[in-house]
DODREN-16606 format. One line per 8 residues: number of its first residue (from 0); their letters; for each residue y, z, x of N, C-alpha, C, O. Coordinates in Angstrom, 3 decimals, padded with zeros to 6 digits. Example, Ala and Ser with C-alpha at 12.3 -4.5 7.8 and 13.67 -1.06 7.14 Angstrom:
BEGIN
0> AS> -005.690/007.800/013.190/-004.500/007.800/012.300/-003.300/007.800/013.200/-003.319/008.465/014.236  -002.250/007.080/012.850/-001.060/007.140/013.670/000.030/007.870/012.900/001.138/008.039/013.409 $
This chain:
BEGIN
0> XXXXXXXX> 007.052/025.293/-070.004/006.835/024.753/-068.688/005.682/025.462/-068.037/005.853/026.132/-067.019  004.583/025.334/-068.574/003.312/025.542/-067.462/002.790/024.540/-066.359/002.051/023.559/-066.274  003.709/025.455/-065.441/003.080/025.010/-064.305/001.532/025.362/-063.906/001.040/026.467/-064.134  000.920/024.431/-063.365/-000.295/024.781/-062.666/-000.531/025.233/-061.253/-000.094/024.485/-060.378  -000.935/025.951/-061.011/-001.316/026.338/-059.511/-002.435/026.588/-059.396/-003.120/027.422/-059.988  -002.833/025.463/-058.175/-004.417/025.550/-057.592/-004.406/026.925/-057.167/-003.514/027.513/-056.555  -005.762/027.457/-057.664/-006.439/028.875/-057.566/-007.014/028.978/-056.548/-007.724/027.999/-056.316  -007.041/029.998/-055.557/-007.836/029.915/-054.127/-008.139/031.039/-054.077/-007.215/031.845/-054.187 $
8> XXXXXXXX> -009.535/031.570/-053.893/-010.367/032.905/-053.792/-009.817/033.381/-052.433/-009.342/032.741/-051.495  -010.019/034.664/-052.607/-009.505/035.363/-051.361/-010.553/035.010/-050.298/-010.320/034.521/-049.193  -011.804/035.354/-050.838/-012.517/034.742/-049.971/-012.509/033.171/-048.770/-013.335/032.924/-047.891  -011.674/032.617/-049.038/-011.586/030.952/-048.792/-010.762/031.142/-048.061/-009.753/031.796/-048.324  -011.098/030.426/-046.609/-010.269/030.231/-045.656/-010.508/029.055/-045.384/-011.532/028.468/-045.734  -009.033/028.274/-044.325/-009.720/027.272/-043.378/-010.546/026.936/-042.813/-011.312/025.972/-042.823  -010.324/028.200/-042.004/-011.415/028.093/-040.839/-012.340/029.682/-040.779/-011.737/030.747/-040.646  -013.568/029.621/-040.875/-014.493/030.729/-040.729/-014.964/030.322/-039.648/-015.099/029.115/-039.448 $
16> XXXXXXXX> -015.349/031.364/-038.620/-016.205/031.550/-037.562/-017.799/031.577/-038.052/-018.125/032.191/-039.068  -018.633/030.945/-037.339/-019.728/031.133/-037.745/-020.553/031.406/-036.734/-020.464/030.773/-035.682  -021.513/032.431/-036.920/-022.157/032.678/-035.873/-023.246/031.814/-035.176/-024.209/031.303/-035.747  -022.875/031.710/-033.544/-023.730/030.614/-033.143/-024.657/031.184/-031.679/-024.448/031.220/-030.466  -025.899/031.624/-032.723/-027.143/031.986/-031.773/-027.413/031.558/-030.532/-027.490/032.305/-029.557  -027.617/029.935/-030.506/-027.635/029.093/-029.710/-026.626/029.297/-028.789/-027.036/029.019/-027.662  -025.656/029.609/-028.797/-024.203/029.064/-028.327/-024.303/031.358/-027.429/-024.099/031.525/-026.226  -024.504/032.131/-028.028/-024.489/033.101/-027.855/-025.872/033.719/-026.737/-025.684/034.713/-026.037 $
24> XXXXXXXX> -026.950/033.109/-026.728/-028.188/032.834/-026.197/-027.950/032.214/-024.804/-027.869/032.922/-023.800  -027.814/030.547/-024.765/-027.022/030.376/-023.693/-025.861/031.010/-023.379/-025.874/031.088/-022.151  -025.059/031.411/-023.713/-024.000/032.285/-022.490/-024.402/033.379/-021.859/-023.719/033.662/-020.875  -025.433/034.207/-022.143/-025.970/035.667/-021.680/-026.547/035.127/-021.005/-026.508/035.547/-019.848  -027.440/033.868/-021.288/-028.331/033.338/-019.919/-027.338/032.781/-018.794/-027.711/032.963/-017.635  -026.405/032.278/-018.948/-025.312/031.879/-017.949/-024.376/032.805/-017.246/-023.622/032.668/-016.283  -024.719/033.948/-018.172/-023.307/035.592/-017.480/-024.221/035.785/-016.610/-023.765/035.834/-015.468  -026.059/036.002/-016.738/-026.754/036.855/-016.167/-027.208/036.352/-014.781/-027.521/036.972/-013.764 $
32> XXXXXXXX> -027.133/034.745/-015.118/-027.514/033.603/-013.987/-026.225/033.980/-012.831/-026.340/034.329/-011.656  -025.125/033.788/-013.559/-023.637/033.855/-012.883/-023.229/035.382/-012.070/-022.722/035.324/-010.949  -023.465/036.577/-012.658/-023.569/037.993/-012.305/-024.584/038.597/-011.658/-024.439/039.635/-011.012  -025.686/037.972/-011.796/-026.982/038.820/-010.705/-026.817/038.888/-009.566/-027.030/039.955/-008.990  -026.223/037.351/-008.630/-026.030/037.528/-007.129/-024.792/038.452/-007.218/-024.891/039.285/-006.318  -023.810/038.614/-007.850/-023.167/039.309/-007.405/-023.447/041.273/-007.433/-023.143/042.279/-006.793  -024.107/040.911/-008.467/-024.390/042.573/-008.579/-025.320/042.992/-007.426/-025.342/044.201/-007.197  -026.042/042.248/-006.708/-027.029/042.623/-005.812/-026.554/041.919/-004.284/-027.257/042.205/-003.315 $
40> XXXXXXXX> -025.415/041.044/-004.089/-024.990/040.932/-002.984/-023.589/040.714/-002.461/-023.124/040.161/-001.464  -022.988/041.482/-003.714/-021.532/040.874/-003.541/-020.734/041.605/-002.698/-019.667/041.257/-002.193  -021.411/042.794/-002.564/-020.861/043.880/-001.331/-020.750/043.742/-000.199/-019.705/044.105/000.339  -021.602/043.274/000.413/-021.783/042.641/001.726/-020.901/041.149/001.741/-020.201/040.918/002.727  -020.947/040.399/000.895/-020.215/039.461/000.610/-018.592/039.924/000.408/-017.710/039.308/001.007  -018.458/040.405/000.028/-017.009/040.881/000.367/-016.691/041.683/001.409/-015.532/041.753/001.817  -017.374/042.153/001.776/-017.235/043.075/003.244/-017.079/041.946/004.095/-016.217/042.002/004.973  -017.617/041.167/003.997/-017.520/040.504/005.310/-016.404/039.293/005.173/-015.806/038.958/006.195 $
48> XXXXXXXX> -016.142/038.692/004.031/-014.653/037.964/003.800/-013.933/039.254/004.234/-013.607/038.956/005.383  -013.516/040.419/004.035/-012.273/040.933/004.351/-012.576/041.283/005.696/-011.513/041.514/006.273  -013.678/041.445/006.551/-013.336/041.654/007.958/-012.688/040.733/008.649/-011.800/040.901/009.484  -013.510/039.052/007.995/-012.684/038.089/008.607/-011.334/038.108/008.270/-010.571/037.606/009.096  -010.830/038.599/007.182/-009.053/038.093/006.725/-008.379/039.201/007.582/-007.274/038.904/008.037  -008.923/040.558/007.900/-008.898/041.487/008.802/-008.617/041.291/010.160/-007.670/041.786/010.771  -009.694/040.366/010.717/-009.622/039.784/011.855/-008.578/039.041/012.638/-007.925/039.316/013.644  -008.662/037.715/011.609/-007.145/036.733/012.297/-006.352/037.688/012.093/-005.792/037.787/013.184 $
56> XXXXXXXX> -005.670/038.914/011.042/-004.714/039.551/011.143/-004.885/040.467/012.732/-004.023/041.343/012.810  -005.402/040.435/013.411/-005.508/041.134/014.650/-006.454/042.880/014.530/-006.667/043.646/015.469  -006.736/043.011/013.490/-007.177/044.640/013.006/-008.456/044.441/013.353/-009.287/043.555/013.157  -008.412/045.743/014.066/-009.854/045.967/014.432/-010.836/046.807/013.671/-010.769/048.036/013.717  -011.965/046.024/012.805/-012.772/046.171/012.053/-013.973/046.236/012.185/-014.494/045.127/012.305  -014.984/047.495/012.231/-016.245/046.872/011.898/-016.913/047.612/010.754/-016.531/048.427/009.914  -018.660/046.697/011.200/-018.754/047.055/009.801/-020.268/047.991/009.878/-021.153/047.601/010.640  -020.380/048.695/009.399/-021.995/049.778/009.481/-022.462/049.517/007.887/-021.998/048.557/007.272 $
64> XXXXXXXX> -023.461/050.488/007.239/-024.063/050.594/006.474/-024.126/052.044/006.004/-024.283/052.619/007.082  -024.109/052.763/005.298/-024.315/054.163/004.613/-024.946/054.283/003.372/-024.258/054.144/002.360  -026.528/054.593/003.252/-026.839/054.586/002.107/-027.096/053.281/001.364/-027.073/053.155/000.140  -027.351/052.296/002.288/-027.246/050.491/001.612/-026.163/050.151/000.583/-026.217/049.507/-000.465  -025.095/050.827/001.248/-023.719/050.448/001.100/-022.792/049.830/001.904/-022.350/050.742/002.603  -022.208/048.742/002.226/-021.310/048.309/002.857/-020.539/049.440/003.451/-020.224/050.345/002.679  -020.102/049.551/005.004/-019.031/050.458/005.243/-017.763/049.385/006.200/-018.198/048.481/006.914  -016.583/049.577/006.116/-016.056/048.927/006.753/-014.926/050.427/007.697/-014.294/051.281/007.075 $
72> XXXXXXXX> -014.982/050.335/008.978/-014.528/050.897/009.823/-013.484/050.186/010.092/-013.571/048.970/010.267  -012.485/050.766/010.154/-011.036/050.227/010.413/-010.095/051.089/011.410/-009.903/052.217/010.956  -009.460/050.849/012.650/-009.012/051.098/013.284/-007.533/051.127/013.162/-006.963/050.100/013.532  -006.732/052.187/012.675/-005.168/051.890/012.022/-004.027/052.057/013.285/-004.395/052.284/014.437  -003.167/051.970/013.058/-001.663/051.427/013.901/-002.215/052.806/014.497/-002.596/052.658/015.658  -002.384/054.349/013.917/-001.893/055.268/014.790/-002.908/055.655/015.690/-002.503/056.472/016.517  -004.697/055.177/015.857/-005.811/055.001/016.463/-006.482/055.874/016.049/-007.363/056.319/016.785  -006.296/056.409/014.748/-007.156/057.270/013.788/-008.317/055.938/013.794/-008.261/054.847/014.363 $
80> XXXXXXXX> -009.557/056.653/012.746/-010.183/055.282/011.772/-010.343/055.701/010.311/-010.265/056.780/009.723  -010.556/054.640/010.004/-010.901/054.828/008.310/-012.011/054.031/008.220/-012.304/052.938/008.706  -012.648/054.919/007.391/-014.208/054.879/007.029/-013.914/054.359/005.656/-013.287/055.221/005.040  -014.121/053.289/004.936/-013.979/052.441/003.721/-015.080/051.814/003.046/-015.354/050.618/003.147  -015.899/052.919/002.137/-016.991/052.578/001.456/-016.498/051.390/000.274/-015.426/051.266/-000.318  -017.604/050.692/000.221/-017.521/049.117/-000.396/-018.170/049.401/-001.936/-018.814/048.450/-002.380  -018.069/050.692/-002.868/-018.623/050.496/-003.639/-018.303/049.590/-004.726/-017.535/048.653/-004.509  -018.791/049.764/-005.830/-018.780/048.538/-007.062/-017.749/048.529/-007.505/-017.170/047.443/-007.531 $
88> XXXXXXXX> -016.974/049.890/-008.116/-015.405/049.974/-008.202/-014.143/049.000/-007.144/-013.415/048.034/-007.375  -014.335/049.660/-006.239/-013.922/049.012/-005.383/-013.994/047.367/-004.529/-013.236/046.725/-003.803  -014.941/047.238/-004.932/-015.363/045.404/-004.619/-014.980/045.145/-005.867/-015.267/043.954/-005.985  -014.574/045.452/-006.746/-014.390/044.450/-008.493/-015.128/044.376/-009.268/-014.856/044.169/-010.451  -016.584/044.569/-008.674/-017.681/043.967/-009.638/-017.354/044.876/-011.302/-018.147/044.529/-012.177  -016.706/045.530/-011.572/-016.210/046.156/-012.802/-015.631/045.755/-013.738/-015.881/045.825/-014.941  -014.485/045.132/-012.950/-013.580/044.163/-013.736/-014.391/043.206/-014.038/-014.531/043.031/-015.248  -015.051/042.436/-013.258/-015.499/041.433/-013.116/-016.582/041.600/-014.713/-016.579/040.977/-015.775 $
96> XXXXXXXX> -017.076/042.284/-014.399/-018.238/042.575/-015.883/-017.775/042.768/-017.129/-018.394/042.435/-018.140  -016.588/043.353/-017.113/-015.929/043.936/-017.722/-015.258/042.413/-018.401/-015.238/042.404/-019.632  -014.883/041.539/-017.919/-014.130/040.590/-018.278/-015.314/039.666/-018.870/-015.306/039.218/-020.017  -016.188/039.477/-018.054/-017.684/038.372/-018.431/-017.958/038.779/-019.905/-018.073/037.975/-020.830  -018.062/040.350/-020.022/-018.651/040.772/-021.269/-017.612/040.418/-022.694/-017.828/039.825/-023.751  -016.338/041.148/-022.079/-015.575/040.562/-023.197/-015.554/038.906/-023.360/-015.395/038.461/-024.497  -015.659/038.294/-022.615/-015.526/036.649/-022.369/-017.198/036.602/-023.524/-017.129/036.018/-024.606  -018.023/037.019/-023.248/-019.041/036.723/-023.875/-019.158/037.217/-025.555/-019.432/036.565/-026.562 $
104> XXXXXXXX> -018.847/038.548/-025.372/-019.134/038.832/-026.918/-017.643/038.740/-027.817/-017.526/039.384/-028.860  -016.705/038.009/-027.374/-015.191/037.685/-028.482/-014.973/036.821/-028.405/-014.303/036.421/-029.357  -015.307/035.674/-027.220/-015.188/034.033/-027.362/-016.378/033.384/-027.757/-016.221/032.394/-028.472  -017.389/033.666/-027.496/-018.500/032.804/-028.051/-018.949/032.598/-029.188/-019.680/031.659/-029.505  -018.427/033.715/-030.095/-019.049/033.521/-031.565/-018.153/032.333/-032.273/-018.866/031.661/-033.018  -016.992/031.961/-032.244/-016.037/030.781/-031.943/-016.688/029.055/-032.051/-017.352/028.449/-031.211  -016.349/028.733/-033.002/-016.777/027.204/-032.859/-016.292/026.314/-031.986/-015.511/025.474/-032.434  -016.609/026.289/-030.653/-016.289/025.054/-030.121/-017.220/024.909/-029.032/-018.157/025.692/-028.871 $
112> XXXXXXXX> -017.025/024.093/-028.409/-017.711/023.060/-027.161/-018.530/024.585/-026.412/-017.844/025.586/-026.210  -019.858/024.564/-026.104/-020.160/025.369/-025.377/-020.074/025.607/-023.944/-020.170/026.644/-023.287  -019.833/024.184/-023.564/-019.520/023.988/-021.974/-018.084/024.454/-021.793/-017.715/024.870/-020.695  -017.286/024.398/-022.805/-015.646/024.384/-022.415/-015.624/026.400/-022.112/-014.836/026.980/-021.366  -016.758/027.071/-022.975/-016.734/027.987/-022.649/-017.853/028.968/-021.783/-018.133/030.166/-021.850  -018.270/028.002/-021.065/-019.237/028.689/-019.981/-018.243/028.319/-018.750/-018.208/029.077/-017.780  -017.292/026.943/-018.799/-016.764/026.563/-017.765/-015.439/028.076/-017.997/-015.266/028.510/-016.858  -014.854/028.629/-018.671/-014.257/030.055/-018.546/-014.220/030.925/-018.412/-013.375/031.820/-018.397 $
120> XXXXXXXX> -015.862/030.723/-018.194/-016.432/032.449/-017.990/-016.551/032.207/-016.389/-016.254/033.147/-015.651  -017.015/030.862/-015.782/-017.009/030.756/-014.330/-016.160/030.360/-013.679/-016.438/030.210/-012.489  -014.413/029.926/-014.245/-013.731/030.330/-013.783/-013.167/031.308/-014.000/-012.142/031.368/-013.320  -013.329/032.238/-014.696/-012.873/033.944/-015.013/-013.537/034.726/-013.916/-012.898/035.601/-013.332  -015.042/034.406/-013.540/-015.826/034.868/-012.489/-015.194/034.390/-010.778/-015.213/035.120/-009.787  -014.716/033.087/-010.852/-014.001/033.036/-009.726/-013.072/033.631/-009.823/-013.398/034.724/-009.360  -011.683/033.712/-010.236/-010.542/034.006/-010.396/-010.448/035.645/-010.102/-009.540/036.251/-009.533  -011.483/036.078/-010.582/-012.054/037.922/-010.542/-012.478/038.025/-008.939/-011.895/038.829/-008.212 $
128> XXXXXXXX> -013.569/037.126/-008.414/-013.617/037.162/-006.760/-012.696/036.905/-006.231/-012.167/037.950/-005.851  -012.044/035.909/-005.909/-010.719/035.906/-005.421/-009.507/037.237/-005.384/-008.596/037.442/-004.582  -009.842/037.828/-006.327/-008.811/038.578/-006.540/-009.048/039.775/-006.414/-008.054/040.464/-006.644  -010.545/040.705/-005.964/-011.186/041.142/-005.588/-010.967/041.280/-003.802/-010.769/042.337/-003.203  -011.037/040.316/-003.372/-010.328/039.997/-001.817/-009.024/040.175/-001.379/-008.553/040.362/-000.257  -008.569/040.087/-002.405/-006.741/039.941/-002.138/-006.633/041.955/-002.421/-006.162/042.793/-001.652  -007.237/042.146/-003.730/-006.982/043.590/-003.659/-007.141/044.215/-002.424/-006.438/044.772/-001.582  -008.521/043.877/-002.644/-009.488/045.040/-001.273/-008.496/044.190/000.342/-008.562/044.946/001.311 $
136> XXXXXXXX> -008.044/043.434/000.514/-007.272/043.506/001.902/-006.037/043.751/001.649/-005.509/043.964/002.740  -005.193/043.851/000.735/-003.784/044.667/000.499/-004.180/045.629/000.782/-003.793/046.053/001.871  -005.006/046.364/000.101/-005.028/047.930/000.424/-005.334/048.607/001.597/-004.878/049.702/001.925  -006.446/047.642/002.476/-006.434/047.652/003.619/-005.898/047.845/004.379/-006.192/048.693/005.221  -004.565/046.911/004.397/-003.311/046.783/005.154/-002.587/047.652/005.326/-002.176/048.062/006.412  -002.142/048.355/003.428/-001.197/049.169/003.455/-001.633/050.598/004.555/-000.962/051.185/005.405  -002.792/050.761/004.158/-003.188/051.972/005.008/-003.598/051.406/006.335/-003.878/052.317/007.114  -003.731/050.178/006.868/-003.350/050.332/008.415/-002.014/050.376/008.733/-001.866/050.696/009.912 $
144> XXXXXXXX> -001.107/050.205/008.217/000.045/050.349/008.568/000.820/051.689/008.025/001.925/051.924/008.513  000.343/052.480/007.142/000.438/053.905/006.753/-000.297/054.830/007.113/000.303/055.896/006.983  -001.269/054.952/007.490/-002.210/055.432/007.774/-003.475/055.936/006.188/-003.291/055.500/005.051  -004.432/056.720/006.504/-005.682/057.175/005.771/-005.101/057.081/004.748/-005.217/056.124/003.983  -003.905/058.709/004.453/-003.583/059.148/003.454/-002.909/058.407/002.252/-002.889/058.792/001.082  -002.164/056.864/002.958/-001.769/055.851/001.954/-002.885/055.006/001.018/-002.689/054.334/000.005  -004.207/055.315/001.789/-005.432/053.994/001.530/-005.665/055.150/-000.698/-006.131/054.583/-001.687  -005.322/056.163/-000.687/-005.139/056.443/-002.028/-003.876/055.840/-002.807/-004.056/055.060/-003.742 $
152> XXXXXXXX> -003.400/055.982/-002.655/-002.010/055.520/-003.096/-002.474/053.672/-003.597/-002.402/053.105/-004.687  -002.904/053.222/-002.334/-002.851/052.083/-002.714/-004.257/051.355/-003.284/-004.367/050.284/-003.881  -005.133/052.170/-002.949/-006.456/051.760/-003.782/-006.106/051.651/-005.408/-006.338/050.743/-006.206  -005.351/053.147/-005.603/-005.104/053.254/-007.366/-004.278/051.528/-007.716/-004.591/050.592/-008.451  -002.904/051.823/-006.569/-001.910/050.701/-006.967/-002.822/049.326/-006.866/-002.468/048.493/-007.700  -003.539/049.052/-006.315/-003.793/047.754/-006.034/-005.343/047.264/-006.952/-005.764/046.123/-007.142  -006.066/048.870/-007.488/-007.180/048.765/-007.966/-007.343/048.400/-009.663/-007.077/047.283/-010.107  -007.765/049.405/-010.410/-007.778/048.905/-011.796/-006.487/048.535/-012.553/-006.330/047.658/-013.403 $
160> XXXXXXXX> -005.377/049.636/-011.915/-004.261/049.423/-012.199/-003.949/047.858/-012.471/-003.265/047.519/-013.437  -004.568/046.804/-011.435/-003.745/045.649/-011.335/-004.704/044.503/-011.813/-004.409/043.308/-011.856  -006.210/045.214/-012.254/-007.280/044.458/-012.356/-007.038/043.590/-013.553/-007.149/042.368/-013.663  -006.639/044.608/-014.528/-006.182/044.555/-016.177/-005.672/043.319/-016.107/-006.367/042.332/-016.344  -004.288/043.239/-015.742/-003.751/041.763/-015.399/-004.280/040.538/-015.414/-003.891/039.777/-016.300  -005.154/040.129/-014.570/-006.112/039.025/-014.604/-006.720/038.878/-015.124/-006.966/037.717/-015.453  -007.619/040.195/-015.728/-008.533/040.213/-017.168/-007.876/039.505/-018.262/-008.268/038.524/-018.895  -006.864/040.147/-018.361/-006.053/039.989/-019.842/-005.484/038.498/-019.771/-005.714/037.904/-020.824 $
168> XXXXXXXX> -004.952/037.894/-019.028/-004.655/036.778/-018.757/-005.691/035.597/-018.875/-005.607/034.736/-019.751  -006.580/035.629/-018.009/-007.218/034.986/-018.210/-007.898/034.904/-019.114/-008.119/033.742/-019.452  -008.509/035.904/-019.884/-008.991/035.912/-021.183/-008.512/035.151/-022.417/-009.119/034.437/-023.215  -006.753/035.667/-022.291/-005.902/034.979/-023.118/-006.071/033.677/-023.205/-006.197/032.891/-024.144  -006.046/033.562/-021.727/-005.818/031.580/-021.512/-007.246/031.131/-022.132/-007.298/030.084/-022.777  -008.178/031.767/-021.975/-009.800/031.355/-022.155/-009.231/030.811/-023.990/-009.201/029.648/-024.394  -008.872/031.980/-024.736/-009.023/032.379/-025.857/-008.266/030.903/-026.972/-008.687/030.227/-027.910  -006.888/030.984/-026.117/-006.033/029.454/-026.332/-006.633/028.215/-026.413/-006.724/027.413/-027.343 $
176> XXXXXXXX> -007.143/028.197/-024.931/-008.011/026.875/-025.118/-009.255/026.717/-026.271/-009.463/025.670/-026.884  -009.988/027.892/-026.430/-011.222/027.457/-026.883/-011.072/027.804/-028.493/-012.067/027.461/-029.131  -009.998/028.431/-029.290/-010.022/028.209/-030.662/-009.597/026.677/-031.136/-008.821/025.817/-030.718  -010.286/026.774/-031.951/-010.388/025.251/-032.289/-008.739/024.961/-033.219/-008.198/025.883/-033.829  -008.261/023.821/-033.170/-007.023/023.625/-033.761/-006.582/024.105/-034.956/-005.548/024.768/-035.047  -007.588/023.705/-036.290/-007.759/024.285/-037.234/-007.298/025.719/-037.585/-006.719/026.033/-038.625  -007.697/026.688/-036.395/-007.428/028.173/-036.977/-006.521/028.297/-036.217/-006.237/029.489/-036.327  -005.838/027.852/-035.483/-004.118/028.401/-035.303/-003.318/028.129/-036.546/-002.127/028.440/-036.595 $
């Protein structure tokens, strides 16, 4: 009883990734198009969404400059202030790069639709601003209503600590959609 069995090189897969220049070319031109305003104005741009979300909350906020850095002055429950530098850590732009880059150099080499994955990198780029705002005015809060010494506590809690999350998520979701059927 010789059976036969089709022979398959180790080498031989379904599905191989193949590298796509084109496809890798345009997305760096689309991270860099998508990331420049923010790297050069997103500070002020977020400074000034959280004074307003600041505002209707009744907190009295303003805002100066130090060093062509955003400062946001905050007036807390006990009539101390807090002086709240807007740097890059702190506005997101970290995560934010941090996620674009991985989005760029582990999904793009990937065979599929190039639009399906520029449209994930700019909603990964929204989803990162948004959430950038929500951090930076939680933490806000907590320390107007705790005072100075909480605005540590909750920068850590509310900062990279929680950044990861949305990175990883959304990435995931990016990652789901855009492998092609074949290689699941």
């Amino acid at each position: 009883m010789g059976a036969s069995y089709a022979r398959s090189s180790s080498r031989e897969s379904p599905y191989q990734a193949k590298p796509r220049i084109l496809h890798a070319v345009a997305a760096f031109a689309v991270f860099m198009f998508s990331c420049a305003p923010l790297w050069f104005g997103f500070q002020y741009f977020l400074t000034e969404i959280v004074m307003r979300l600041l505002s209707v909350a009744q907190i009295s906020v303003a805002e100066s400059s130090s060093a062509g850095v955003p400062l946001l002055v905050i007036k807390l429950l006990d009539g101390s202030k807090l002086s709240l530098t807007m740097t890059w850590q702190r506005c997101g732009l970290v995560s934010i790069t941090v996620f674009s880059l991985l989005l760029l150099l582990l999904l793009h080499p990937l065979g599929t639709s190039l639009w399906r994955k520029i449209v994930w990198l700019e909603l990964g780029l929204l989803l990162g601003l948004t959430w950038s705002c929500i951090r930076l005015s939680a933490a806000v809060l907590i320390s107007y209503q705790f005072g100075a010494g909480a605005l540590v506590i909750a920068d850590f809690l509310t900062g990279p600590l929680t950044d990861i999350f949305w990175v990883v998520a959304t990435w995931s979701l990016a990652l789901s959609t855009v492998v092609p059927k074949e290689a699941r």
